[in-house]
C-alpha positions as CSV (number, residue, x, y, z in Angstrom):
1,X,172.8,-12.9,-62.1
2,X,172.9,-10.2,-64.6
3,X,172.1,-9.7,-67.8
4,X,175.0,-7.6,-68.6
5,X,178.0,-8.2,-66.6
6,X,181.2,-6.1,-66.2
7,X,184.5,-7.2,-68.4
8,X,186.1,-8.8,-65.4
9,X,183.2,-10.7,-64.3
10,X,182.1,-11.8,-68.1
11,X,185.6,-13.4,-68.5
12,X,185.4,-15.1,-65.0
13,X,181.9,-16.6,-66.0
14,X,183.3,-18.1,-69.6
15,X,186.6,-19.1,-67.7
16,X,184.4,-21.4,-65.1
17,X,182.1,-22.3,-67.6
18,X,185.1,-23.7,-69.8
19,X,186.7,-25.7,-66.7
20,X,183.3,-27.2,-66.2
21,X,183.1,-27.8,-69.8
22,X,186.4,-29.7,-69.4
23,X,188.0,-27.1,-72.6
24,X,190.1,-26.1,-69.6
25,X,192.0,-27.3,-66.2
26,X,193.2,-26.5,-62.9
27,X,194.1,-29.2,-60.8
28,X,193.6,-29.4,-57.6
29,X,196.2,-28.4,-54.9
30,X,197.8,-31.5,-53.6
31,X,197.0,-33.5,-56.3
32,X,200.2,-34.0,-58.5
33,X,200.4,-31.2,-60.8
34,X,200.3,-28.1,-58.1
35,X,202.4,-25.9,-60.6
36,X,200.2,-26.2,-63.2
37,X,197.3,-24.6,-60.9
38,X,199.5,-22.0,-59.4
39,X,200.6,-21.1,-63.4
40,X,196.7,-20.7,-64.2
41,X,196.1,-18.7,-61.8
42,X,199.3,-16.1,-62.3
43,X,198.0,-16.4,-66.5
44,X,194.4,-15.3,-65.2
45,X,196.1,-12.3,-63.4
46,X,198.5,-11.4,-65.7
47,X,195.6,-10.8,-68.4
48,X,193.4,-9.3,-65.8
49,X,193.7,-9.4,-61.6
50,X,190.0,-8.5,-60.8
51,X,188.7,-11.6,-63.2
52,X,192.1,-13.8,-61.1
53,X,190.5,-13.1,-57.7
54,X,186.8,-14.1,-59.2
55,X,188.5,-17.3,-60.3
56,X,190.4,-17.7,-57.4
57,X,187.5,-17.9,-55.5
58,X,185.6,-20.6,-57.6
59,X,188.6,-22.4,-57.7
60,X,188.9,-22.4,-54.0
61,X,185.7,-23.3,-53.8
62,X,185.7,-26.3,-55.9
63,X,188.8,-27.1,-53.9
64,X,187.5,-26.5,-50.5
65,X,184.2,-28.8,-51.4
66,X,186.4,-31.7,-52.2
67,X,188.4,-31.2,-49.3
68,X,185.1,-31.5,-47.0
69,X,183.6,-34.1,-48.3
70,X,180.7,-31.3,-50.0
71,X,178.4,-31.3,-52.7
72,X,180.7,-30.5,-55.7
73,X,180.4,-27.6,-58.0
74,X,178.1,-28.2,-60.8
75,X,178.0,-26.3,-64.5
76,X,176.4,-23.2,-64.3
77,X,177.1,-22.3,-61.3
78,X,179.6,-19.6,-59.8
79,X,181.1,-19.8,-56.5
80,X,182.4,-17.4,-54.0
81,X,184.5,-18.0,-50.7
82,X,183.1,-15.0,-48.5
83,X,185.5,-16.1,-45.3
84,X,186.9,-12.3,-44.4
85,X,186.7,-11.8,-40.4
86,X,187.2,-8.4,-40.2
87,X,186.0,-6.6,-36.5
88,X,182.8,-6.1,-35.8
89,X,179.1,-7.6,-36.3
90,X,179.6,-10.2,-39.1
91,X,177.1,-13.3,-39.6
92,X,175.8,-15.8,-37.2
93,X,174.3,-19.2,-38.0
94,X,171.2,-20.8,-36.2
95,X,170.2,-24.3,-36.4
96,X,166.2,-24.4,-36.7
97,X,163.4,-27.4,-37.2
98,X,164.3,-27.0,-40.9
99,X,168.0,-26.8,-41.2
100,X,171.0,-24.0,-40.2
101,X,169.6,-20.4,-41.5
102,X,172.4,-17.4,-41.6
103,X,171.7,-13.5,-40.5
104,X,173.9,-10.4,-40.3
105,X,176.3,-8.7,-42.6
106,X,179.7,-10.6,-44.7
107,X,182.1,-7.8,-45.9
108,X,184.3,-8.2,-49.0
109,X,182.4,-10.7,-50.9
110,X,184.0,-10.8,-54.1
111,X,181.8,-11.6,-57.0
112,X,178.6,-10.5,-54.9
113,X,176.6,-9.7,-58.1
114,X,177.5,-12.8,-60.2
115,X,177.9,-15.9,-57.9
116,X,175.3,-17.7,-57.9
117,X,176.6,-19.8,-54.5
118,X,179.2,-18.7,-51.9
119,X,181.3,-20.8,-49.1
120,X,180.6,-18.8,-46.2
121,X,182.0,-18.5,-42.6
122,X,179.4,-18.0,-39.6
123,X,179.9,-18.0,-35.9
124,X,177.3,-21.0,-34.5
125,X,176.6,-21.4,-30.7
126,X,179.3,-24.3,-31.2
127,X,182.2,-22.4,-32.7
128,X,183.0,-21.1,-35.9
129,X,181.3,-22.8,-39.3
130,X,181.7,-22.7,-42.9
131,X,178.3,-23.2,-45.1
132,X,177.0,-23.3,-49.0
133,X,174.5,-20.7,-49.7
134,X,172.6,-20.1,-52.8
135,X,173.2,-16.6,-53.4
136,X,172.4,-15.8,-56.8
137,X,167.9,-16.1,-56.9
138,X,166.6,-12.6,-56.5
139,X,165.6,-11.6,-52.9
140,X,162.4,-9.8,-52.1
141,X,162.5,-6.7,-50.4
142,X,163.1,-6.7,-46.2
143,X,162.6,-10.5,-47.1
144,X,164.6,-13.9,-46.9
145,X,168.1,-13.9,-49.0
146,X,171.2,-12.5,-49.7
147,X,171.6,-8.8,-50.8
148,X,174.4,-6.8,-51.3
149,X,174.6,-4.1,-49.5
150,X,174.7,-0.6,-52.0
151,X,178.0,1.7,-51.4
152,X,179.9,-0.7,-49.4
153,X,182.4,-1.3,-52.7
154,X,183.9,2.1,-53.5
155,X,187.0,1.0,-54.6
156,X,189.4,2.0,-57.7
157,X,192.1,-0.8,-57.5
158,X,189.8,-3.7,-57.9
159,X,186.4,-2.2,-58.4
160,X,186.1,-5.4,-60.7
161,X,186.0,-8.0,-57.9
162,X,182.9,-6.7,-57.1
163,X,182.7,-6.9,-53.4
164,X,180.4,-5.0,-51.6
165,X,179.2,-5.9,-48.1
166,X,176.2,-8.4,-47.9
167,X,173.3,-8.8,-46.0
168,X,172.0,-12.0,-45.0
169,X,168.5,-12.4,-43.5
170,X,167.5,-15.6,-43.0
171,X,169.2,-17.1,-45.6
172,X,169.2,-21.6,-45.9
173,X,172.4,-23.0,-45.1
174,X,174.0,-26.3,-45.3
175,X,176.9,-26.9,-43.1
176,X,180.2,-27.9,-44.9
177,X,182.5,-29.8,-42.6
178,X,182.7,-29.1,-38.8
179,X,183.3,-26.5,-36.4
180,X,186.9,-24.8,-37.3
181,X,186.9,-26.8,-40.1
182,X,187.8,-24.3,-43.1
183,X,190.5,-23.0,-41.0
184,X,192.1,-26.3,-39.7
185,X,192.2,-28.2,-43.2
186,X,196.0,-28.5,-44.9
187,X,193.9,-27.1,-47.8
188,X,193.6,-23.6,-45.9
189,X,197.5,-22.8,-46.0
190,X,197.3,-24.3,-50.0
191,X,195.2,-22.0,-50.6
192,X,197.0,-19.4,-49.5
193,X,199.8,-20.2,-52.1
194,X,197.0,-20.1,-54.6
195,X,196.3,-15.9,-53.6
196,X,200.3,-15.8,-53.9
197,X,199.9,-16.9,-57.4
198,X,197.7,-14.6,-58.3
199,X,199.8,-11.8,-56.7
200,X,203.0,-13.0,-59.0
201,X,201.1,-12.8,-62.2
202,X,199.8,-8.9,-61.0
203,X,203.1,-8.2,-60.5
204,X,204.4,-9.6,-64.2
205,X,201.8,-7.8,-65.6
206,X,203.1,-4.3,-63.8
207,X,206.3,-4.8,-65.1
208,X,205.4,-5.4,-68.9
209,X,206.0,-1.7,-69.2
210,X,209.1,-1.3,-67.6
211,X,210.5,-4.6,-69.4
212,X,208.8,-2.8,-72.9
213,X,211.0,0.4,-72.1
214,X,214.2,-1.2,-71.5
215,X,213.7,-3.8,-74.5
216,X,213.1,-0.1,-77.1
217,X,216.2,1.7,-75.9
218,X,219.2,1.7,-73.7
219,X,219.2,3.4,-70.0
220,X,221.7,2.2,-67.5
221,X,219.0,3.5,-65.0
222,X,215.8,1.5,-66.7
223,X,218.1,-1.4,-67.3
224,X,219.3,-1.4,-63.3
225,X,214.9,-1.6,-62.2
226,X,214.8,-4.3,-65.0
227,X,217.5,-6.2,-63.7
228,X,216.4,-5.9,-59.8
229,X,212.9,-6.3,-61.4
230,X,213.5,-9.3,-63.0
231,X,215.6,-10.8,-59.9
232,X,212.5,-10.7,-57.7
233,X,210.5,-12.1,-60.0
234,X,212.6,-15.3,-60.7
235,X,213.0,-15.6,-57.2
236,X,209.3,-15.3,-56.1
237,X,208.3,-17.8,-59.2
238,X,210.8,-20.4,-57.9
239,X,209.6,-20.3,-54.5
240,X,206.0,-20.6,-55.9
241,X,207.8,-23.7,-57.9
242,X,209.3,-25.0,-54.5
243,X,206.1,-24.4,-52.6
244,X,204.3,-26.6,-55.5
245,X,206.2,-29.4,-55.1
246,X,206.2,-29.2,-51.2
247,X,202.3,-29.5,-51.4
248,X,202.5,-32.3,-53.8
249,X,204.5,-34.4,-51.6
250,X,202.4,-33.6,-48.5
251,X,199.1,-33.0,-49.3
252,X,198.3,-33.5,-45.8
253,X,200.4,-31.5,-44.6
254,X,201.6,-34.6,-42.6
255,X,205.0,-32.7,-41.9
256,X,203.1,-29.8,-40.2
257,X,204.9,-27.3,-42.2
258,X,201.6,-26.0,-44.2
259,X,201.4,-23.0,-42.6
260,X,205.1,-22.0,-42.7
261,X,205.1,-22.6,-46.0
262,X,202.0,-20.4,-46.6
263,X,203.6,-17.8,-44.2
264,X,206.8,-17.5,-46.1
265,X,205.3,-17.7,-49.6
266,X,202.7,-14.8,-48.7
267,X,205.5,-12.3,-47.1
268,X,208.1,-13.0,-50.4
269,X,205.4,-12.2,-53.1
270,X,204.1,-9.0,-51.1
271,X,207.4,-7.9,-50.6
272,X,207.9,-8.6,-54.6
273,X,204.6,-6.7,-55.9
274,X,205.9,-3.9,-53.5
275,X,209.2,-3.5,-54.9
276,X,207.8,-4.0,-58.3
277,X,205.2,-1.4,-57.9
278,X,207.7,0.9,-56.9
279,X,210.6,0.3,-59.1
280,X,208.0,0.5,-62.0
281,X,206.9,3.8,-60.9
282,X,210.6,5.4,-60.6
283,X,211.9,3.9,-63.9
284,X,208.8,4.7,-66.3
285,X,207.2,7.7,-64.4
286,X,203.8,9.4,-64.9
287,X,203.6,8.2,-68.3
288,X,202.2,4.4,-68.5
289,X,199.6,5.6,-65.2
290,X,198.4,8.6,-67.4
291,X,198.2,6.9,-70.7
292,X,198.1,3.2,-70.4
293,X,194.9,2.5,-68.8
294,X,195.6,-1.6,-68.9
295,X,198.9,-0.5,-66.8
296,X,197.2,1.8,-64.8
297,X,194.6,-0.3,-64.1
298,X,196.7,-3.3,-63.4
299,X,198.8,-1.1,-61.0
300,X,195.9,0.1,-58.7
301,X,194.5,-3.5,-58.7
302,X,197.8,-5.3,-57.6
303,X,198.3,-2.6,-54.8
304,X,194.5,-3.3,-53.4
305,X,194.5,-7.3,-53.5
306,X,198.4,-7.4,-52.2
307,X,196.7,-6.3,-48.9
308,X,195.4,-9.7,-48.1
309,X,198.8,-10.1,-46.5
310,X,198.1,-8.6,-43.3
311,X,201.8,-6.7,-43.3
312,X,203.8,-7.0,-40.1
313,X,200.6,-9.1,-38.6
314,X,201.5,-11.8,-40.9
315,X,205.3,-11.4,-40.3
316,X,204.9,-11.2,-36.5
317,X,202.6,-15.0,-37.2
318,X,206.0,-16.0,-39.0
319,X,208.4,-15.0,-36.8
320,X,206.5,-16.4,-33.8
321,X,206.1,-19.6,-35.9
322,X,209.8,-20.1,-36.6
323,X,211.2,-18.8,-32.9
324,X,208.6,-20.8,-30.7
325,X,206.4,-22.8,-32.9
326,X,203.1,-20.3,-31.5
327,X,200.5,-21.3,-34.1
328,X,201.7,-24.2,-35.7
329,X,198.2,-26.1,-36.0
330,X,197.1,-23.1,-38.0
């Protein structure tokens, strides 16, 4: 790790160091009180959205290691879930005399320069694996480890995150759960809900200024964007709410409906932070982008990290799902 770290990443490291310290909590999904992690994780984005994906990712971590049957999380350390499958070369695992080693290139690995382990997907001669790594000891030059990959994060909106491409030569690996098994647990689609949250809370925090403006003087056109504004909100938190309370009564997603859920969640919230982001915009101008950096900055992360929904990919996977049932074990 570094000495120094950047804002976002200083505040994720004292935010996981508190949950292991016990000084704060965030249950896991499934486990009774769903809300309150959902509610953690829009707080963490409302303050900042580059520190709420860092989080989100040791959070999913912790989550995904429980779910597995892995090695949990211990203090000091800082866990990624580098799982992105985008085309192209990405990392393959081989199984040698001394354990599973991992080679090739992971893009968008959020948190590259402060975790200290990762989750990480690999394609195996047997299918498609998730594995711990150790990520965080130094790496000698052209030798074994993980290093990221200079130039490969040139982002504005969530330059924070911190997630570059990252090589991987030769790099120890121990297998968490089977083959498929990150994707085919109830706690991949829980998940999901748990980005969602963190999407909601970007979007609250985009609209402080438009709420602000309306709150200092009357505008029948401000006050129209606050009302819609406000409607989308309340309806995405209660389906966050609802989702919550679906999970808790199924962890196991016994009901099959895990996926659905997650399908329907994801498409309301980026459909939110998009009519947010632009409502925002019309009602408040050039102003709050040009001279409110927190706003500004909180408006080119949310329109970055809302791109994990995959657009009319992920509403062609819903509309397949609800018309013929196509996917429904994923």
């Amino acid at each position: 790790m570094h000495d120094v770290l950047p804002p976002p990443a200083e505040a994720f490291v004292r935010y996981a160091d508190a949950l292991a310290d016990g000084k704060v909590d965030c249950p896991l999904p499934g486990g009774g009180n769903t809300a309150a992690r959902f509610e953690a994780l829009a707080g963490l984005a409302r303050e900042d959205l580059c520190t709420a994906r860092l989080a989100e990712g040791h959070l999913d971590a912790v989550a995904i290691l429980a779910e597995l049957a892995g090695e949990p999380v211990r203090p000091g350390e800082y866990w990624g879930v580098w799982a992105a499958e985008p085309p192209g070369s990405g990392l393959t695992a081989t199984r040698t005399a001394d354990g599973w080693v991992l080679d090739g290139v992971k893009q968008y690995c959020s948190g590259a320069h402060v975790c200290t382990h990762a989750l990480v997907t690999a394609l195996a001669d047997d299918g498609r694996r998730l594995f711990a790594v150790r990520t965080g000891d130094p790496a000698p030059e052209d030798g074994p480890g993980c290093r990221p990959v200079p130039g490969t994060w040139q982002a504005v909106g969530m330059a924070g995150s911190d997630s570059p491409d990252v090589r991987f030569t030769a790099v120890p690996a121990t297998p968490v759960g089977g083959v498929e098994a990150y994707l085919r647990r109830p706690g991949f689609h829980h998940g999901g809900v748990g980005v969602a949250a963190c999407w909601y809370g970007g979007a609250q925090a985009v609209a402080r200024v438009l709420f602000e403006r309306a709150g200092r003087r009357a505008d029948p056109f401000t006050d129209a964007h606050a009302g819609a504004v406000d409607l989308r909100l309340h309806t995405a938190g209660a389906a966050l709410a609802r989702a919550a309370e679906e999970i808790d009564a199924d962890p196991l997603d016994k009901a099959g409906t895990a996926g659905l859920r997650a399908l329907r969640v994801r498409a309301l919230l980026a459909d939110t932070c998009a009519e947010v982001l632009d409502r925002v915009g019309r009602a408040t101008g050039a102003g709050p982008l040009c001279h409110d950096e927190r706003h500004a900055r909180a408006t080119a992360d949310l329109a970055v990290y809302v791109r994990q929904h995959h657009a009319e990919r992920d509403l062609a996977a819903l509309g397949a799902l609800v018309s013929r049932g196509d996917g429904a074990d994923r």
